[in-house]
N, C-alpha and C positions, 0 to 999 in steps of 0.2 A: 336913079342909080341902084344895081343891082346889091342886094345885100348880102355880105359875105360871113359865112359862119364862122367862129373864133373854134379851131378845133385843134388838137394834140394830133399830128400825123407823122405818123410810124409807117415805113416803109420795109421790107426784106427784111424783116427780124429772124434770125437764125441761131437764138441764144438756145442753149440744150437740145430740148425737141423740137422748138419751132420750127414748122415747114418754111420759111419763108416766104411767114404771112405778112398782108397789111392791114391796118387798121388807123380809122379816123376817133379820138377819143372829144366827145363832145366838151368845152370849158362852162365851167360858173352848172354844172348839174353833175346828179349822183352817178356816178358809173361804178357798175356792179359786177365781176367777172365770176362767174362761174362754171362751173364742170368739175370731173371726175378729181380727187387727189389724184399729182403726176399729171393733171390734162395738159401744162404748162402755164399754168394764169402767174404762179409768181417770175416764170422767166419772162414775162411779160411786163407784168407790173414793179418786179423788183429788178430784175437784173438787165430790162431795158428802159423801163422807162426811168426808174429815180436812178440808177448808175449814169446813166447822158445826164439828168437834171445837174446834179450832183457832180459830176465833171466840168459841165459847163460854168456854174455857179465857183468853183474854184479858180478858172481862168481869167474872171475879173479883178484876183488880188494882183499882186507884185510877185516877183519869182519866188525873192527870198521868203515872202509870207506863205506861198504854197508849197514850198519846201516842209515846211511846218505844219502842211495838213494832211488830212487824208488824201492819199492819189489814186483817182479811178481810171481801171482801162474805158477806151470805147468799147461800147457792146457789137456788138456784130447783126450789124443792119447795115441797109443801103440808105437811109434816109430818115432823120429825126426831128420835128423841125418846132416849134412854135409851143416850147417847151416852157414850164413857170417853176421856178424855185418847188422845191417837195419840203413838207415835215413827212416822215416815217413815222409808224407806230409801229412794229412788228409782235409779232407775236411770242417771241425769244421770251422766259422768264425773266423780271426784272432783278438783274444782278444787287449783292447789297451785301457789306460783311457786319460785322454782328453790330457797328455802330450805325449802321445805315438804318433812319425810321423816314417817316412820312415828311417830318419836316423839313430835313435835308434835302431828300431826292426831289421834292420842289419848291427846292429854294424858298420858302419860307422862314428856317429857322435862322437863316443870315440877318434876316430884315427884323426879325423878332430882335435876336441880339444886337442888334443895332438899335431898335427901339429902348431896349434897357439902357444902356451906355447914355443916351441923348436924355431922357426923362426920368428914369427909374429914380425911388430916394430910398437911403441916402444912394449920391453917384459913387459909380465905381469906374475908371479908366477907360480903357474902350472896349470894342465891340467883342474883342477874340477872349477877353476878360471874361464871357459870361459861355464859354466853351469847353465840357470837359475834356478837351483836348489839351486846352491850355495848360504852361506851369502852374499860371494864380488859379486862372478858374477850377483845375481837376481836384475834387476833395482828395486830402492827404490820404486819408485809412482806406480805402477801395482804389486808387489810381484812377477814378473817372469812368470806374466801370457799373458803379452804383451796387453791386452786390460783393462783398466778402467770401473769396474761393479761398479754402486752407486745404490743407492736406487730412485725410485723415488715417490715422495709424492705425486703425484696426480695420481698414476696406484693404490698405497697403503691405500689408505684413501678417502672413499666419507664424503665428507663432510656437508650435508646434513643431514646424520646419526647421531645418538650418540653412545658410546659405547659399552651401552646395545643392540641397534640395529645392531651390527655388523658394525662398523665405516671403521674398521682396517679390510681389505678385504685379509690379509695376516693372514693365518689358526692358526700358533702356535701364532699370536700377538693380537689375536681376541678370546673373552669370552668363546669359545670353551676348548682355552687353559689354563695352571696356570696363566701365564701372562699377559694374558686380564682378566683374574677374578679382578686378582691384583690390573691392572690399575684401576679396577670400584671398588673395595674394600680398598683401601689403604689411600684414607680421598682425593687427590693431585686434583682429575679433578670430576666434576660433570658425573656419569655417563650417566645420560638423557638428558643431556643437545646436541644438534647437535655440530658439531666441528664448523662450522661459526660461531655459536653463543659465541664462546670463547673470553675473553678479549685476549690482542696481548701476554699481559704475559705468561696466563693461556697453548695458541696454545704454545707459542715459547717452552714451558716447555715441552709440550706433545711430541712433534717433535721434539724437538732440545736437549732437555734438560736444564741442568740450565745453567746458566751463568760460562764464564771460570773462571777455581781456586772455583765454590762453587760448594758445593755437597748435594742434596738433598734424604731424607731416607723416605721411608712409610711403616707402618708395613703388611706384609703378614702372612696372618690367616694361623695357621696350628693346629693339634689336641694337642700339646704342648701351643696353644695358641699365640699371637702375634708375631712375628721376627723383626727385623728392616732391611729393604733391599733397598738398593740403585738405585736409580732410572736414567735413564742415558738418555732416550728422545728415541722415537721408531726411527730415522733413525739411532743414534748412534750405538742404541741396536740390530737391522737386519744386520747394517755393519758388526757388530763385532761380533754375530753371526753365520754369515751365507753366508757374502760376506768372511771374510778373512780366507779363509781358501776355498780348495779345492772343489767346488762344486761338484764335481764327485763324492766324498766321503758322501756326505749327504743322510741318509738311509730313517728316519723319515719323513723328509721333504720331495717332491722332487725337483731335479734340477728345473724341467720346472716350480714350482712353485716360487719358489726364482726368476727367470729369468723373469716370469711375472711381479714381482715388481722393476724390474731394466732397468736402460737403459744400455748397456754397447757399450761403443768407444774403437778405437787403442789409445792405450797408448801414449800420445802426447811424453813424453820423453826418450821410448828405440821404438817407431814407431812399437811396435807390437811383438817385436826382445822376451819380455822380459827380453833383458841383461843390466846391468849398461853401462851408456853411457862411462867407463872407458875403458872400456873393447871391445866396436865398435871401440874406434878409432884404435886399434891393431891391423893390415892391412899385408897380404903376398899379392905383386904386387897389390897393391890397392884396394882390397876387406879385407872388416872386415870380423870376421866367421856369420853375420847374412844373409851378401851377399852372403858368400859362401852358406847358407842351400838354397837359392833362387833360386841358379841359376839350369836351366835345367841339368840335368841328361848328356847329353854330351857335355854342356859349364863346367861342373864342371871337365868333364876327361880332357877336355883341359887344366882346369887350372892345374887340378894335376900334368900333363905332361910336364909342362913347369917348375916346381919346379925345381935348379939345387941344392939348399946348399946340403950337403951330407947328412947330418942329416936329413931335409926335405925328401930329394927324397928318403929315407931309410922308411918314414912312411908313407909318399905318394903311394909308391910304394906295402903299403899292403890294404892301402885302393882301389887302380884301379881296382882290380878283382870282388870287389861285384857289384861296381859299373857299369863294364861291362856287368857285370853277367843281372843286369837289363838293361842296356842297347839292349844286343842280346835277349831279351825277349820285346821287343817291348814299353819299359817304359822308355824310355830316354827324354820325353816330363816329367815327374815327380821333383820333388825337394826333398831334405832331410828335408825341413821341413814341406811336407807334411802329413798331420794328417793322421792316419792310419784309423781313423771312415768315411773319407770322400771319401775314395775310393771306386771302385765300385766291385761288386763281381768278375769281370776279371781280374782287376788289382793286388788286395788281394790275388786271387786266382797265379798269378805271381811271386809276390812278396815274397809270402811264399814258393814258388819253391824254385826261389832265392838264397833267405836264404839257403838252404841247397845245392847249387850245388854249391858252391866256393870253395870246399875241393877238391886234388889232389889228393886221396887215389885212391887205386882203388880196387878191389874184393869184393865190399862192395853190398848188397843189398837195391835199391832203392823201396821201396814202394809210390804210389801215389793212392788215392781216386779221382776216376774221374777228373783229373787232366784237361780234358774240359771246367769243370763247368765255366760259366761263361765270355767264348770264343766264338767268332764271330771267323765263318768258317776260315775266311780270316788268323785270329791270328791261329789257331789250327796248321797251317805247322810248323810254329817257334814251337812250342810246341814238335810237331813231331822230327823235326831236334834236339830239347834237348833231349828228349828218344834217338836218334838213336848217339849222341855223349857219350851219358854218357854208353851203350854198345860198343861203340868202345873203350871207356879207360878200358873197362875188367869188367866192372861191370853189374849186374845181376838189370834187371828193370821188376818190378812187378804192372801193372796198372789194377786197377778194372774202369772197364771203358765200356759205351753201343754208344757211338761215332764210327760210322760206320769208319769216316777217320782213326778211330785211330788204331780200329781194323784191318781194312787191311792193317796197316804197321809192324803186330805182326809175330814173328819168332813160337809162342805157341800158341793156342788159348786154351783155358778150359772155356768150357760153364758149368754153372751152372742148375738144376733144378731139374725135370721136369716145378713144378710149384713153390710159393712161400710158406714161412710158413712151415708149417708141411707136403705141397706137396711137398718141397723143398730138400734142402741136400743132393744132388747124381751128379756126373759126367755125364756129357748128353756128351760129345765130349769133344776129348784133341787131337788136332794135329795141322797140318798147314790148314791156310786159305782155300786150295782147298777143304780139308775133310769136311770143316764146312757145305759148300753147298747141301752136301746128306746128313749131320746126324742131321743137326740143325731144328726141323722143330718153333725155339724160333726166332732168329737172322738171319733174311735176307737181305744176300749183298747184293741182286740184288734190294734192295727197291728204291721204285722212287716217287717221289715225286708228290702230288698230289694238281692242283693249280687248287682257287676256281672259279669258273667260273661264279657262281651265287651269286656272295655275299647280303647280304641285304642291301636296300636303307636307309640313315639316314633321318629322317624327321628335328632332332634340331641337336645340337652342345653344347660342352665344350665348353666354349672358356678361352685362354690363352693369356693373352697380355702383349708385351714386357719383357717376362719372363727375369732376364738378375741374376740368382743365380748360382755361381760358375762359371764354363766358358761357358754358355749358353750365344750368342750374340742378347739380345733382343729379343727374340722368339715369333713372334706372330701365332698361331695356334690350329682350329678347328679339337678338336675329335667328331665323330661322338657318338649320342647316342646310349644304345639299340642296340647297333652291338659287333662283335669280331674285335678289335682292337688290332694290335700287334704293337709296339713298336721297333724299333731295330738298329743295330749300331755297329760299334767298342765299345770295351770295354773303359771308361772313354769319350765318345763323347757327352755326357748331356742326356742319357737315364733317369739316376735316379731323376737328378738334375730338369727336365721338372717336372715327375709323381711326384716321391715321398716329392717333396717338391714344385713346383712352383703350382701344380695343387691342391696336397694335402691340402695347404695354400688355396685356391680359392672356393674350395667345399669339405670343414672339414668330411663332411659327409661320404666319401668315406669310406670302408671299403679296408685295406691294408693291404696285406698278405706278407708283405717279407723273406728275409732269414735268417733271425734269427734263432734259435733251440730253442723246447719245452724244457719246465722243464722236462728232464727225470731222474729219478730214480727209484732202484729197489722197493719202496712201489707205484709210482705212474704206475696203470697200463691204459687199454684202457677204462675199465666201467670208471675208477675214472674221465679220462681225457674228455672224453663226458659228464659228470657229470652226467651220468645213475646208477653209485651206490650207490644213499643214495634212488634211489626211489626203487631199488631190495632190498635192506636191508630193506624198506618198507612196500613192501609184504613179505616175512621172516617172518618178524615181525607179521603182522598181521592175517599169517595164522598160526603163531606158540602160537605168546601169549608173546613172550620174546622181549626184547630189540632188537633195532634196533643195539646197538652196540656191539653187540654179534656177527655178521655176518660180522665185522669188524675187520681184520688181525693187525688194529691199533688201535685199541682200547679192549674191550671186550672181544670179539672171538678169541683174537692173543694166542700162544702156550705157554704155560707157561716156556720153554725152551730155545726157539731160540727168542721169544720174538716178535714173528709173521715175521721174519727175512726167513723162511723156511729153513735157511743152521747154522750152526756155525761154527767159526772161531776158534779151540781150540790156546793157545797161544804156541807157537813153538821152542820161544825165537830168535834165531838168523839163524836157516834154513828156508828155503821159505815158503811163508804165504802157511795155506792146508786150503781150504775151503769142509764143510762136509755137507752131507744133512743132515739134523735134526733126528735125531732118534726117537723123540716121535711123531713126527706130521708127519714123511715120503715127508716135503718139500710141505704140504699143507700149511704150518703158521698156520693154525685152531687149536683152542684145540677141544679135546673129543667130550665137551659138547655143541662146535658151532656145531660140524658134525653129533652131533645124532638128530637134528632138518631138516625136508626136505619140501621143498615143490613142489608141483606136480611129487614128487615122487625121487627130486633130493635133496642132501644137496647143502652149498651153493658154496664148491671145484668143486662140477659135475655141477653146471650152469656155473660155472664160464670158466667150459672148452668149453663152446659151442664156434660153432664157429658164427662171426657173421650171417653168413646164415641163422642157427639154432634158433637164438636169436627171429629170426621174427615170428618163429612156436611156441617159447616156453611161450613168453610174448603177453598177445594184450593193454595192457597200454599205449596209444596214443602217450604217448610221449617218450616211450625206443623204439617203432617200429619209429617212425619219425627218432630220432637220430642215432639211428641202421641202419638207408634206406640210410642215408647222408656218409656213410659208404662202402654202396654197391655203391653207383654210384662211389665214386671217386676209385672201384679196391681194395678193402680191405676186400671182404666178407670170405677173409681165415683165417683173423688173430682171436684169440678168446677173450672173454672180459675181461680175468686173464693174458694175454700180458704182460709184464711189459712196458713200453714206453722207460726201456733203453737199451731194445733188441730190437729194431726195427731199420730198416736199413736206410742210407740217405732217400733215395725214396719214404721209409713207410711214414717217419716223415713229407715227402713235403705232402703227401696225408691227413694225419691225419690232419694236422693244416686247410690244405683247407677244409675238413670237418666239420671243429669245426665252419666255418662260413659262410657257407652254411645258406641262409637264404631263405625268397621268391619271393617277387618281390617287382622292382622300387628300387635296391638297385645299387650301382657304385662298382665294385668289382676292384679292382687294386694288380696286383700279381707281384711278382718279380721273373722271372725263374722255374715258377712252374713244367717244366721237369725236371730240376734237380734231379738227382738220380735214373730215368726213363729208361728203355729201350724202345726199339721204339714200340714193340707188346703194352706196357703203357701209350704210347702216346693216341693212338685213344680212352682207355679210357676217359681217363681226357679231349680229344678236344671233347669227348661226353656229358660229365659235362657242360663245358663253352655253349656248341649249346643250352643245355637244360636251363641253366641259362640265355641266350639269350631270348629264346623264351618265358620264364616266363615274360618279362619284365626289365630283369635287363641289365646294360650295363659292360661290362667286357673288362678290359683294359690290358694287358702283356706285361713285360718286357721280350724278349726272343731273344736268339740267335737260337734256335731248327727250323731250315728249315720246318719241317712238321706244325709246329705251324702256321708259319708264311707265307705258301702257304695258310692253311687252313683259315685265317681269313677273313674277311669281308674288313678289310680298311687297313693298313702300312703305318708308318712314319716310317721312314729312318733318325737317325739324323748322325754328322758326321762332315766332312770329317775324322778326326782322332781322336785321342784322346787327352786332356789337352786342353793347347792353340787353337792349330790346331782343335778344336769339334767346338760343341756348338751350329754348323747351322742345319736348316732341309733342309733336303737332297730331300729329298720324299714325294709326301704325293697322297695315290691312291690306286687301287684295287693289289691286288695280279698278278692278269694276269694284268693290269697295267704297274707294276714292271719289268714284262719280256720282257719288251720294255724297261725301265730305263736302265741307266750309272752310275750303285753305286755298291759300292762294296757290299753290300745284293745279288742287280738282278745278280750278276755274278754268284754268288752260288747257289740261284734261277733256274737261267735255265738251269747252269748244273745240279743240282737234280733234275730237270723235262725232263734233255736228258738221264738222263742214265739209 
């Protein structure tokens, strides 16, 4: 009997660029997609193949329960078929508000507080009992936020001033706002008068408010004419406000303005915990649950390990696997009540692995977005060894990934290209490693690393002294100006903690590019995002004679149908969403009357398609060709200016945002992992970018694990030795060829990518 192979086949895939390829994805082995950023590998892998997984997988419930769920369109193929459940990891920043740590986002610290409530002595009620969320559980004097934020009156108030002169240095409490109108209209305090010059009453009123048990009213003008409204003394009024209650949540306001007016301490009476002190003393073998989120990642298996009650070791025993789960991912140096904003992009980038590899299933398909990102060479084998176990339990692993290690440990390879964009969308090679070597002329194994021999001399220096922010041990250390400066390290060893905050604090000036994501959306496209289209709608306008907001898909110009949307969504009711191209505007969003206007002989849909190459010949307005040029340097002359920004792939969106700040010289440019999402043919663009930035004058500073980067620079610090506790020190500090004389774990991978 012939033997049949178990394989994922895809048919007529036509999702973005896709040509209307097919492809057979082999099951139960590593499949690796790569090519250029923009070649199409995630319309491939994300938006055909988990969108059908993921659709399909919802048609098994009842209606009323997929009402309730996410609803996927079908993607736009001719044929999908022999499909398995997906877990996603993507690459998206892991979302978290200021109460989100490690132990929540995996479900760990449920099972903990459940572990207290069942065993803890003395007992305490139940499980939500040991949450400072809770009424019992949140300590009184901090609200459950573990630190003590007050106002303070001498960051908030120059005194000097009066209140007509902006006294009150705090936006919504200052004549800007209703309530500083108020204060100077209400009859209570002399507007003009400086706050010194206040009798003790008049100050104590202003700040304090009135005296306890009395309550003081001034009227507030309004076009009904006078109100009577109570007046309660501005630090009362900022407390209550704006301190008691969630700063995260403040839209109007922002955070960092509130936080300007505040001093805030650990909370003297839960020590930080945010838990009522009732609820600390409730101890399993002599740690409360504040000690337990404390302790390191494998002091905590310890302790789970030792639980005997039956009860305990029954919920103990569900908590050990995620736990481990981070631990064999190189994060046992962590705590559960580590903030999930303070971690660094390799750890994050770990962490949400994690999260999804504690399930026992098996046949399942694993999807991962460059699952590298943010991995020092050294961590990438553990990474490795997790792909090659999770195909030994039977399951099917699908990594979009330009990591040469990771590539040559793939059972599949499919390269993507030709090029990117609308070069893009086609199968350039799909076999084993060896075949890639004759077909690929994108993706070369045999790359080797090129270390700088010549770097530039610094004449001045950064300087950083005693840095000692998060686990950073006092750090005193000189960056070089005016050079390429790469940065590097295990993942959590004080990379971020030095640049992004100990340096950024020292010289505000800096321009800093991190890893955040752009606003994308289907109306925000590439003109909009360079803010080159209100000066095209400009000319439009002025060689037409019509409004500027005519040539607008959001305003004027939009299609009177689809509402400048270019597709509609007829309602379907309870079958899967069908999204439609517009019938009257054919998916330009324009109406009629925007399109029968043109200028230089195009309307405003045919400029909009140019690509940016095009853009330089079509316009000479100094300042679309300047912004348009910022474009081509950083590798983007393919995309065109009607782009939408939430079709653009990881690697685009690194490039765009670098572009957006691109400026000229004498500026300090500070980036966080600016390869990311890059293939390595992408690298030497972008190391073309920085050399050029260099020599304008500017000084340009990178957080990077990418070995090509970090041969190619000028100077390297090495921080390290490990990550958490164990970081913090500088390891290194010196040239590139330097380095290949060092004893760190950088120089190891250094000179083998300069031997092979």
């Amino acid at each position: 009997m012939k033997e049949t192979k178990d394989e994922i086949i895809l048919r007529g895939l036509r999702e973005n660029n896709l040509k209307n390829i097919d492809l057979n994805i082999p099951k139960e082995k590593i499949n690796v997609f790569t090519g250029l950023s923009g070649s199409g590998k995630s319309s491939v892998v994300f938006d055909t193949l988990a969108t059908e997984s993921r659709r399909q997988m919802t048609m098994n419930y009842p209606l009323y329960v997929r009402n309730q769920m996410p609803r996927y369109e079908r993607p736009n193929a001719d044929l999908m078929q022999h499909l398995s459940p997906v877990v996603v990891v993507e690459q998206k920043p892991v979302g978290g508000n200021s109460r989100s740590t490690v132990g929540t986002y995996m479900d760990i610290h449920p099972l903990i507080r459940l572990l207290f409530s069942r065993i803890g002595s003395p007992p305490i009620g139940s499980a939500t009992d040991f949450s400072s969320q809770s009424s019992f559980g949140k300590c009184p004097e901090c609200n459950g936020y573990g630190e003590v934020i007050a106002p303070d009156k001498n960051k908030m108030i120059d005194f000097d001033k009066s209140l007509r002169e902006y006294a009150v240095r705090f936006k919504p409490l200052s004549p800007s706002g209703w309530q500083g109108n108020w204060m100077m209209t209400g009859g209570l305090f002399d507007p003009d008068k400086p706050i010194k010059d206040y009798s003790k009453e008049q100050y104590d009123l202003l700040v304090y408010g009135p005296p306890e048990g009395e309550r003081v009213f001034a009227p507030f003008h309004t076009k009904d004419g006078p109100h009577d409204h109570e007046w309660d003394g501005l630090l009362p009024r900022f407390t209550r406000l704006y301190i008691n209650r969630d700063v995260s949540k403040l839209k109007q306001t922002s955070q960092e303005d509130v936080l300007a007016m505040s001093t805030h301490t650990l909370c003297p009476t839960c020590h930080g915990s945010g838990l009522n002190p009732k609820v600390l003393d409730c101890k399993i073998n002599g740690f409360n649950i504040a000690e337990y989120d404390q302790l390191e990642l494998t002091e905590l298996l310890t302790e789970l390990k030792k639980i005997k009650d039956p009860v305990g070791k029954s919920i103990a025993q569900q908590a050990i696997p995620n736990v481990q789960q981070l631990v064999d991912l190189g994060l046992g140096y962590l705590s559960l009540s580590r903030k999930m904003g303070t971690l660094s992009g390799g750890e994050a980038q770990r962490v949400k692995i994690a999260r999804h590899l504690g399930s026992s299933l098996n046949n399942i398909t694993y999807i991962f977005d460059e699952p590298s990102a943010g991995l020092h060479p050294e961590e990438i084998s553990m990474l490795i060894q997790m792909l090659e176990s999770l195909k030994e339990n039977h399951n099917t692993v699908v990594v979009i990934e330009h990591n040469l290690a990771v590539i040559k440990v793939a059972d599949e390879i499919i390269e993507m290209g030709p090029g990117a964009g609308v070069q893009g969308g086609e199968v350039i090679y799909q076999g084993e490693l060896s075949g890639l070597k004759c077909a690929s002329s994108i993706t070369r194994l045999d790359h080797k690393l090129t270390i700088n021999k010549n770097p530039r001399a610094a004449e001045n220096y950064f300087l950083i002294k005693d840095a000692a922010n998060n686990n950073l041990k006092h750090v005193t250390v000189e960056i070089p100006q005016n050079v390429l400066v790469s940065v590097c390290g295990v993942s959590g060893s004080g990379k971020s903690s030095l640049l992004f905050e100990a340096f950024s604090k020292k010289y505000p000036e800096t321009i800093a590019v991190g890893q955040g994501s752009i606003g994308t959306s289907s109306r925000s496209t590439l003109a909009t995002y360079m803010g080159i289209m209100d000066d095209i709608r400009k000319i439009f306008s002025k060689a037409t004679g019509q409004p500027p907001g005519l040539f607008s898909f959001n305003s004027l110009g939009a299609c009177p149908v689809c509402d400048g949307k270019g597709v509609t969504t007829p309602d379907v009711a309870f079958a899967d969403p069908v999204t439609v191209t517009c019938e009257s505007c054919g998916g330009t969003r324009y109406s009629d009357e925007a399109l029968s206007y043109k200028y230089e002989g195009k309307n405003i849909v045919e400029m909009l398609e140019l690509t940016i190459d095009e853009t330089n010949t079509f316009f000479d307005m100094p300042k679309i060709v300047k912004k348009v040029n910022t474009l081509k340097d950083v590798g983007l002359e393919y995309l065109t200016l009607g782009q939408t920004t939430s079709s653009l792939s990881g690697g685009e969106v690194q490039r765009l945002k670098l572009a957006s700040y691109l400026k000229n010289e004498g500026q300090i440019y500070l980036l966080d992992e600016p390869s990311l999402g890059l293939h390595t043919r992408d690298n030497d663009k972008l190391l073309a970018v920085f050399e050029n930035l260099v020599d304008k004058g500017n000084s340009v500073i990178i957080v990077e694990h990418n070995l090509d980067f970090i041969g190619a620079s000028d100077w390297v610090i090495e921080m390290g030795p490990e990550g958490g506790k164990k970081g913090g020190h500088v390891l290194f500090e010196g040239t590139p060829e330097q380095m290949m004389h060092a004893d760190t774990l950088t120089a190891k991978w250094l000179k083998r990518g300069a031997m092979e």
